[in-house]
Each structure stands twice: as C-alpha cells, then as structure tokens.
C-alpha positions as a printed NumPy array, in Angstrom:
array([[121.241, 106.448, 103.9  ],
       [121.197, 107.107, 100.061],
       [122.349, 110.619, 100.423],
       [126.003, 109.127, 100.282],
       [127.903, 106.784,  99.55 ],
       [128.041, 103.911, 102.466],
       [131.272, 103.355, 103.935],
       [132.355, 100.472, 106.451],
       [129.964,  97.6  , 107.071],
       [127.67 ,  98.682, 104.363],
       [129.791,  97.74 , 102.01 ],
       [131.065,  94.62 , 103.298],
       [127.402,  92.39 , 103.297],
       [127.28 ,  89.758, 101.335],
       [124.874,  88.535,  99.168],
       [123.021,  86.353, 101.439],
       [122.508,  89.774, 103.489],
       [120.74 ,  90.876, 100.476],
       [117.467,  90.214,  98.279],
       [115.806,  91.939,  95.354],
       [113.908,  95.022,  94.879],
       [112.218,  96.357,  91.676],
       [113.592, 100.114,  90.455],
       [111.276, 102.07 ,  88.695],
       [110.977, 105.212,  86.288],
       [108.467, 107.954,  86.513],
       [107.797, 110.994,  85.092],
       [107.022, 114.303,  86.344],
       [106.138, 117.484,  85.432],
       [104.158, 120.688,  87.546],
       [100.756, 120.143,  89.551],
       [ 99.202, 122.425,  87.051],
       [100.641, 121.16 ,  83.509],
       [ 97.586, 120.257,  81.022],
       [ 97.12 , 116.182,  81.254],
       [ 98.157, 115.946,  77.255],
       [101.49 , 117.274,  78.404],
       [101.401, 114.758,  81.501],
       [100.352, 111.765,  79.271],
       [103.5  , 112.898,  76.877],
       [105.331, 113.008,  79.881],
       [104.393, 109.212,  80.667],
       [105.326, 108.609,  77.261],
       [108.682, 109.326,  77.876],
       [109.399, 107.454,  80.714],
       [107.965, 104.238,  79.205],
       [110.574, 104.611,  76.064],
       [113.799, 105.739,  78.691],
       [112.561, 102.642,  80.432],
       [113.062, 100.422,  77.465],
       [115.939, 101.63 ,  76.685],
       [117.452, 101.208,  80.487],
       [116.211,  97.829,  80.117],
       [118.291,  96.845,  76.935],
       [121.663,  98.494,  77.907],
       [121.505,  96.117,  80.611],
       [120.729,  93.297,  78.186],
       [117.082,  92.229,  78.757],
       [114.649,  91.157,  75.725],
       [111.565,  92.01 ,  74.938],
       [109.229,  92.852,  78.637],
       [111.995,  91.058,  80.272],
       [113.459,  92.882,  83.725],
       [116.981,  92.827,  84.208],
       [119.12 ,  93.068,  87.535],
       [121.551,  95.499,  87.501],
       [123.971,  94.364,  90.093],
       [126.895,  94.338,  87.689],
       [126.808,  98.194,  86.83 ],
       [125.321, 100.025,  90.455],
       [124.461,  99.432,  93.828],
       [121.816, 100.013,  95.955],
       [122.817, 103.181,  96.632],
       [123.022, 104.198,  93.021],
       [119.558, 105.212,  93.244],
       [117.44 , 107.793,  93.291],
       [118.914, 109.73 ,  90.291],
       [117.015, 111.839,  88.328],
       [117.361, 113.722,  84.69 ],
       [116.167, 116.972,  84.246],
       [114.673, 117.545,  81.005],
       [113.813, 120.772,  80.001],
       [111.751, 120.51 ,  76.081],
       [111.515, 123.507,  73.777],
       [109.203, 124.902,  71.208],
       [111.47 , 124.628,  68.503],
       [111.53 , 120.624,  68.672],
       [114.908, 120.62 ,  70.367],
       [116.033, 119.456,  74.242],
       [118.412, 119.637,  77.165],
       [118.833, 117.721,  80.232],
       [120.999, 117.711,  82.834],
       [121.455, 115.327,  86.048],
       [120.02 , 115.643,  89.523],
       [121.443, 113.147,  91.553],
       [120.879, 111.895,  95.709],
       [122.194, 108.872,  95.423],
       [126.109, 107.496,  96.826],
       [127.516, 107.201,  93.292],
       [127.138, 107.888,  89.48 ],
       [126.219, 104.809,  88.204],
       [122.186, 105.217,  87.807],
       [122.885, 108.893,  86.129],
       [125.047, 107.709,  83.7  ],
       [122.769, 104.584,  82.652],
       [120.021, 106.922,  83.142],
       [122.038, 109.686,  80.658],
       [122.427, 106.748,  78.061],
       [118.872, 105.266,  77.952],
       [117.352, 108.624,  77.341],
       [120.369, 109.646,  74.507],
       [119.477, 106.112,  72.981],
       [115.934, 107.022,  73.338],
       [116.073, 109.84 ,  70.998],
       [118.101, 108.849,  68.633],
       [115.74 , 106.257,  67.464],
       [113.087, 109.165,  67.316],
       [111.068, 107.965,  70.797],
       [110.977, 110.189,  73.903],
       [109.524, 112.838,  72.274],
       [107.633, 115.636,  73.732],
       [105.183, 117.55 ,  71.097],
       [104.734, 120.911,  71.227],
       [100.769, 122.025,  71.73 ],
       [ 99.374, 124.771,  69.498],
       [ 97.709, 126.747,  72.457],
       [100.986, 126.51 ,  74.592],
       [102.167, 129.912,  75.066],
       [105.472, 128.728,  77.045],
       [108.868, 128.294,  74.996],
       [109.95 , 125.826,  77.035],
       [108.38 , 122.68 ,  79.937],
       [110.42 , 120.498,  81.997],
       [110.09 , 116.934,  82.752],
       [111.787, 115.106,  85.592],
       [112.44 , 111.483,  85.028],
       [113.484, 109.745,  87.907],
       [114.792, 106.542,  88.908],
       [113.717, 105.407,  92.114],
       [113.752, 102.386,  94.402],
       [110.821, 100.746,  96.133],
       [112.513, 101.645,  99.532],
       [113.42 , 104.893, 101.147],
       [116.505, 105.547, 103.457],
       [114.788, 103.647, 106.344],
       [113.612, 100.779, 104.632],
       [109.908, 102.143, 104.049],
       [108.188, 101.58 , 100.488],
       [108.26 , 104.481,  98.068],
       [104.868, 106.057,  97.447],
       [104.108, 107.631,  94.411],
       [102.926, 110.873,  94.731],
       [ 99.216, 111.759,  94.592],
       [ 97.702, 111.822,  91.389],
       [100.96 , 110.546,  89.305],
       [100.759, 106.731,  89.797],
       [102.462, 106.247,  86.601],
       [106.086, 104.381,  86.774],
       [107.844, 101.755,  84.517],
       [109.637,  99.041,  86.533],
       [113.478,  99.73 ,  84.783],
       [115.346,  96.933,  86.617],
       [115.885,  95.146,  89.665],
       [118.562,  95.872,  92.653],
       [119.989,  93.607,  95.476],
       [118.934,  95.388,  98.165],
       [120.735,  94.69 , 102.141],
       [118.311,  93.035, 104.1  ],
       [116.6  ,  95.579, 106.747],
       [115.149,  94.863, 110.173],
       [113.673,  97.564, 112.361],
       [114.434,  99.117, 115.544],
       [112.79 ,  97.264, 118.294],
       [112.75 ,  98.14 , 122.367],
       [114.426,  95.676, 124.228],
       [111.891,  93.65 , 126.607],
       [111.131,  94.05 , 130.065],
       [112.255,  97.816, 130.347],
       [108.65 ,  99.083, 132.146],
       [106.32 , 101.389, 130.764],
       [105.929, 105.232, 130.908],
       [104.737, 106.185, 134.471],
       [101.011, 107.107, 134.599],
       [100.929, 111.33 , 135.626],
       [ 99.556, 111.393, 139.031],
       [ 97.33 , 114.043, 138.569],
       [ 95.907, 112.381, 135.104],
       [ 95.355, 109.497, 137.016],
       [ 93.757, 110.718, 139.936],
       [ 91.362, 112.661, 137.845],
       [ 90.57 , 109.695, 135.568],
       [ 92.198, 111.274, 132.306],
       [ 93.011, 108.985, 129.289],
       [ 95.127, 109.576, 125.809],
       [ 96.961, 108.987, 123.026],
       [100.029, 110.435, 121.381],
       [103.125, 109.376, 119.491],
       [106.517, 110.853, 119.434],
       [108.811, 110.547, 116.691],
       [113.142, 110.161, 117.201],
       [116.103, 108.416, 115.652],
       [117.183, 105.092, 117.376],
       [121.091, 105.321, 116.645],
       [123.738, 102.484, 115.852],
       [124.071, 101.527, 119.774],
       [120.561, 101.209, 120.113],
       [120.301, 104.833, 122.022],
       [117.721, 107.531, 121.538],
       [119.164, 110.238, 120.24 ],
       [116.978, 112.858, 122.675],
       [117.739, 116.123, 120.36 ],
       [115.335, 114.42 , 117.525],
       [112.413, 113.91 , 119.551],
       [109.164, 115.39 , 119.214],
       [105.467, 114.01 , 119.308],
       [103.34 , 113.769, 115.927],
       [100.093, 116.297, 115.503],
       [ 97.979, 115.504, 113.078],
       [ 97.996, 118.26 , 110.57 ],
       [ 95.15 , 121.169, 110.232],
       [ 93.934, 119.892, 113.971],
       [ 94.408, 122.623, 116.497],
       [ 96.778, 122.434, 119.522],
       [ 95.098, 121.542, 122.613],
       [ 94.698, 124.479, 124.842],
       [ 93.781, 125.423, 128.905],
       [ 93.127, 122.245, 131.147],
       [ 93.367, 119.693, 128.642],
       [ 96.878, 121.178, 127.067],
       [ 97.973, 120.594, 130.541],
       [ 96.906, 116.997, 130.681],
       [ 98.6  , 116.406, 127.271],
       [101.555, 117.54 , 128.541],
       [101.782, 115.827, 131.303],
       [101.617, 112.878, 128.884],
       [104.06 , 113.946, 126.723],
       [106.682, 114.339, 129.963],
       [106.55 , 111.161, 130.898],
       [106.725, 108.987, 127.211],
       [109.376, 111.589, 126.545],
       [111.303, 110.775, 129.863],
       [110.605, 106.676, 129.209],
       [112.282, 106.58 , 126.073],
       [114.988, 108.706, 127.105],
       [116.608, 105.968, 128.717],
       [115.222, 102.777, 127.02 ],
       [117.668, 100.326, 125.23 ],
       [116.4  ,  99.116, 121.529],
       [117.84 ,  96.996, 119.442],
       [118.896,  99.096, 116.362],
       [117.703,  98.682, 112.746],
       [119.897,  96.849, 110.25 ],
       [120.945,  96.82 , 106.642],
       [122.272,  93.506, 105.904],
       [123.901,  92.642, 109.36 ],
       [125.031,  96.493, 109.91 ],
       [123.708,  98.595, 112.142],
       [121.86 , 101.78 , 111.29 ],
       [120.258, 105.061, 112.353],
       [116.501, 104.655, 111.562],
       [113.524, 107.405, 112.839],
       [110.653, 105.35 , 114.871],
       [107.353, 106.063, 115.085],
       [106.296, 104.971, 118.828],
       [102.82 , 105.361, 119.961],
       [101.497, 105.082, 123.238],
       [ 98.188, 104.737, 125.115],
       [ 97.399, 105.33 , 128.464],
       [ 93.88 , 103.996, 129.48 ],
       [ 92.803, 104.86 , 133.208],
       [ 91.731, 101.357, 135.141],
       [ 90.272, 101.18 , 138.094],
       [ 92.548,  99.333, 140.849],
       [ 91.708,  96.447, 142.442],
       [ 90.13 ,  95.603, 145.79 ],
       [ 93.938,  95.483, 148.152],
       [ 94.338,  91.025, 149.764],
       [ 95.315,  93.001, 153.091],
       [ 91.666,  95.302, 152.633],
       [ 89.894,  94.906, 156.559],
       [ 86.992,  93.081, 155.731],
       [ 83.785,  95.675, 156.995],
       [ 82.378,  95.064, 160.452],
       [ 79.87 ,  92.766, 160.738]])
C-alpha cells in the first residue's frame, strides 16, 4: 500500500516488473467556496505544475519521469496552503505516501512558483474571511489496489506533473474448478432467485481473510425485511461459507504478492431440473 513505505519484495522488482503511469496535480478547496476562488485555485495548480515539471528538467509542455528523485510510493503528497487577506501565505505538508520525496519536490515547485510572482491567490472584495485554504495534491492514476484515481465530483481539474514507473499489478483471481456456492434448499424449493456481492481482502497466500467480509448494499435502499430478509440471508450464508474456504491466486505488484479487497458478485438463478435417464417411462 502507499500508506508506507514497502519493504521486502516491493522493493526488489525490476524494471521490466514495471511500466509508466502519469502523476497529476489538483487543486482543492471547500464544496461551498465561490467558483472565482475555485478557478484561482486551478490557477495555482497549473503554475506548481510547471514548476514540478522544470525541477525535473522538462521544456516547454514536455512531461518528465521522475524515477531518479521518488518512487512509486512517493505519492500521494499534498501541501496545505492556507492564503490570507493581507497578500501573504503559509503551507505546510500533508503527506500518505512511503517517503518524502514528492513533498519536498512538491515544497520546491510551489516556493519557485511564487517567487516568480505566479501561484497567486487574490483576495475578493466581498470576502469577509481573513484567511482560505487550498490543498494541492499530487496524486497517481492508481490507488493502493491498483484501481484508477477518480477525481472527485465536480473538480475535474488536474495538471499531469510527471510520470512514475509504476510495478506491474495483476488481480486476485479464484483458482478453477473449486464448485460454486450451494443453492439454499428452502430458496430452491420455493423457486427464489438473487443477487448480492460481498466484499473481503484476498491475502498474500491467496486466503480470505474471513474477519473483512461483508456483502455490498447499495446506499439509500432499505434493508430487506420479513420473508424476503430471510431468503437473502440464506444467500448470504452460503457465498459467505464458499469463499471461506476457496483458494485464489493473490494480486501482484511487479512479481510480489499483495493484499488486495475483491469485489465478488454472485447470482443464483432457479432452473428447473431435468427429466432423470432412470425416470419409469408412464404405463401404457
């Protein structure tokens, strides 16, 4: 994960484990800050963005890698700048990432930034506030288990800063030819179909780790209740006993591997058996 700095195996893939993923800067303030302020905001990131690109030696639009000063890991970081009425700022770091590499950069690009008069936030006449904060923040077009980033709603704005080598990722994947969840008895006999997925961490051995499991509901629907709670239920025992003792094949960074959460739906759709080969044929 990003949260720390990788130790072991993580650090021993080599670069044709590897491949490379665009970083990006974008800025952002409160849900309820006035769009000049967001568009100033934007602003900002676009000169911080230059500037990252130049300390690492690009020209012009030109997008540098930045193997030789972080890792992958060096990202997300995130500055913290708070903007006051009297034309002055302070900032301070925010960091998730394994190491201090992207905060530093990301310190220098903004310093350079200001010095040459860009990054500036100006103050509005009707804004009552002595002081707004703006949170610039690196971050990499994957998250922790190897999903793409999405920018949140209604802030699509980012400046690609640089490119990263990234480790390679495959998913976790269930082994073939371990079965299916049994069909409840009592769903089948009474014709019942449905739907759910559960949610749990596949570990390094390829193990579900049966303390993180728990099935997805679709948020603002209510909870099933009375007869057709029970049914559910009965669904969610058995998926929830199935994976219990599946094998997968874990995910992997590079060629380590890697705890990753799986989303694992299932379907169970009630079919009507066939006529039995040993059936006594009706008398004629």
């Amino acid at each position: 994960a990003r949260a720390e700095r990788p130790a072991g195996c993580l650090l021993s893939n080599t670069s044709a484990d590897t491949y490379r993923e665009p970083v990006y800067l974008q800025a952002r303030m409160p849900a309820h800050t006035d769009s000049s302020l967001t568009v100033q905001a934007d602003l900002m990131a676009s000169d911080v963005a230059a500037e990252l690109r130049a300390l690492l030696g690009a020209h012009d639009t030109d997008i540098p890698l930045a193997d030789s000063v972080m890792s992958w890991y060096s990202v997300p970081a995130q500055l913290i700048v708070t903007a006051h009425a009297d034309g002055s700022v302070t900032r301070h770091i925010r960091s998730a990432a394994g190491d201090s590499s992207a905060d530093v950069l990301l310190s220098r690009a903004f310093d350079a930034a200001r010095t040459r008069g860009a990054a500036l936030m100006l103050w509005p006449e009707n804004l009552t506030a002595d002081s707004m904060v703006v949170r610039l923040t690196l971050v990499p077009s994957l998250d922790e288990n190897g999903w793409k980033v999405v920018a949140p709603a209604g802030r699509r704005v980012r400046f690609t800063a640089f490119y990263l080598s990234e480790p390679t990722q495959s998913p976790a994947l269930p082994k073939p030819n371990q079965g299916q969840p049994d069909y409840p008895f009592f769903n089948r006999q009474s014709r019942i179909t449905g739907r759910l997925t559960l949610q749990f961490v596949v570990d390094t051995n390829g193990r579900v780790d049966s303390t993180t499991i728990h099935d997805l509901w679709t948020p603002g629907v209510p909870r099933l209740t009375g007869e057709l709670e029970r049914y559910y239920n009965d669904f969610l025992r058995s998926t929830t006993t199935w994976v219990k003792r599946i094998q997968f094949s874990p995910a992997r960074r590079g060629s380590c591997p890697v705890r990753q959460i799986v989303q694992f739906p299932f379907e169970f759709v009630y079919r009507q058996p066939a006529p039995s080969a040993y059936q006594k044929s009706p008398p004629r």
